[in-house]
N, C-alpha and C positions, 0 to 999 in steps of 0.2 A: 311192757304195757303200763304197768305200775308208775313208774317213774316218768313216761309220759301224764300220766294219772295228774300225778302229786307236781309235777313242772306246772305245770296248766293251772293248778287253785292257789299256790304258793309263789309269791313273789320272788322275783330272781333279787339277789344277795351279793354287795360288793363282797368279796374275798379278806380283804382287809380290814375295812370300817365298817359292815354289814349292814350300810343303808338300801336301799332299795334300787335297782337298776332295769333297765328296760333290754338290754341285753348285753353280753360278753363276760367277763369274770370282774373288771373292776369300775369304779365309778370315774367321773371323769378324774377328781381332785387325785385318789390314790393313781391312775393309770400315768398321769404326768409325772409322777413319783418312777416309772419305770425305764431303765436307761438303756437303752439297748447296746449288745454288745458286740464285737467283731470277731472273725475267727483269725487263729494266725498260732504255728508251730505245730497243725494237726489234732488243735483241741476248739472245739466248736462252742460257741453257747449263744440263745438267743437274748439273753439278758443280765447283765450282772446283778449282783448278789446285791442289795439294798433297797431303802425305801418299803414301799406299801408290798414287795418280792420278797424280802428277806423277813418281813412281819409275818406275812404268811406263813414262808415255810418254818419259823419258829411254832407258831401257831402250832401246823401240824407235825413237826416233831418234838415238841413240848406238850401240846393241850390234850385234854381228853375226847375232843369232836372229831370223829372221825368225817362229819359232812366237810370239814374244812380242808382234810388230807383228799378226799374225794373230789370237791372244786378242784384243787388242787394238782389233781391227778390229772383232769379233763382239760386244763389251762396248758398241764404240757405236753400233752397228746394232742391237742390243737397246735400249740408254739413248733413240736416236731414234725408236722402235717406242715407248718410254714416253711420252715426254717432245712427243711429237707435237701434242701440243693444247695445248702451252707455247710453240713456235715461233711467229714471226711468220707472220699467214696473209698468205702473198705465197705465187703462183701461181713452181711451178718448172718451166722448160722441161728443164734435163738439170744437170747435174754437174761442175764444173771443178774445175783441181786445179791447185798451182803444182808442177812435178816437181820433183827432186831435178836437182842439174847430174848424167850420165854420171859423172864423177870418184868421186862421193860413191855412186850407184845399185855401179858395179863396187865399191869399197869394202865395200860392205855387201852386198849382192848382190841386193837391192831396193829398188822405191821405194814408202820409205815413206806421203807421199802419196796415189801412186796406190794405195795398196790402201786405206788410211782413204776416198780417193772411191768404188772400186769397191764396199766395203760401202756406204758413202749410196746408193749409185745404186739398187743392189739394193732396197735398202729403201724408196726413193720409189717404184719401178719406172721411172725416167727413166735415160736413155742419158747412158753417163759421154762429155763431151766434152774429146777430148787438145786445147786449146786452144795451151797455152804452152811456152816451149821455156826452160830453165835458160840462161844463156848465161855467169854469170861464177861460180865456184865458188869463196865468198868463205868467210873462217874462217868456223866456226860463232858467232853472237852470242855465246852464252851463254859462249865462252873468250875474247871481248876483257877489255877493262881493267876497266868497270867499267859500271854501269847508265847514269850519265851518258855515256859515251861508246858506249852500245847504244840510247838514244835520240837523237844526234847520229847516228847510222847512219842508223836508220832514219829 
């Protein structure tokens, strides 16, 4: 009720540039920034990774706003609500998630993961399961040296 509350007095928010929008997640200028994607080898996505998409999700896995990782959450519990009959059809028992280490969760003040799982979960209707546990809180990839040595990481 709340959040209907506060939707109703506060203006909706591009995602990316945070100008003022009359509805959806982005404005026109960043939305033309988003390239849609195709599925093919049994791995789905509705959008690749760039533009006013990949600002975002920096946002929320770098920034301290947790409203941004939340947009965020709802853009792709929406895009999977679309994008549903583009997934591979494999049978989903519930929802895993890798967490954030503690270190990085207090840092930020949430975990970003888990809320991107708990919108899936919501939206398949399957129970999110806390599986896995962070154990070593390593730099983030994207500040090591270089791509070559981000795939020798991983």
């Amino acid at each position: 009720m709340w959040s209907s509350i506060v939707a109703a007095l506060l203006p909706r928010r591009c995602l990316a540039c945070q100008c003022c929008i009359a509805h959806g997640w982005f404005c026109p200028s960043c939305g033309d920034s988003l390239a849609p994607a195709s599925s093919s080898g049994g791995v789905a996505s509705a959008w690749f990774y760039g533009g006013a998409l990949g600002e975002v999700i920096r946002k929320a896995k770098f920034g301290p706003d947790e409203s941004v990782a939340k947009g965020l959450a709802q853009f792709w519990q929406h895009e999977l609500k679309d994008a549903r009959c583009r997934l591979p059809s494999v049978e989903v028992d519930g929802v895993c998630f890798v967490p954030a280490h503690w270190r990085r969760r207090l840092r930020r003040g949430f975990d970003f993961p888990a809320l991107l799982a708990r919108s899936a979960s919501r939206h398949l209707h399957k129970p999110l399961v806390d599986l896995l546990v962070s154990r070593r809180c390593d730099e983030p990839l994207s500040l090591t040296h270089g791509a070559q040595h981000r795939r020798q990481i991983v």
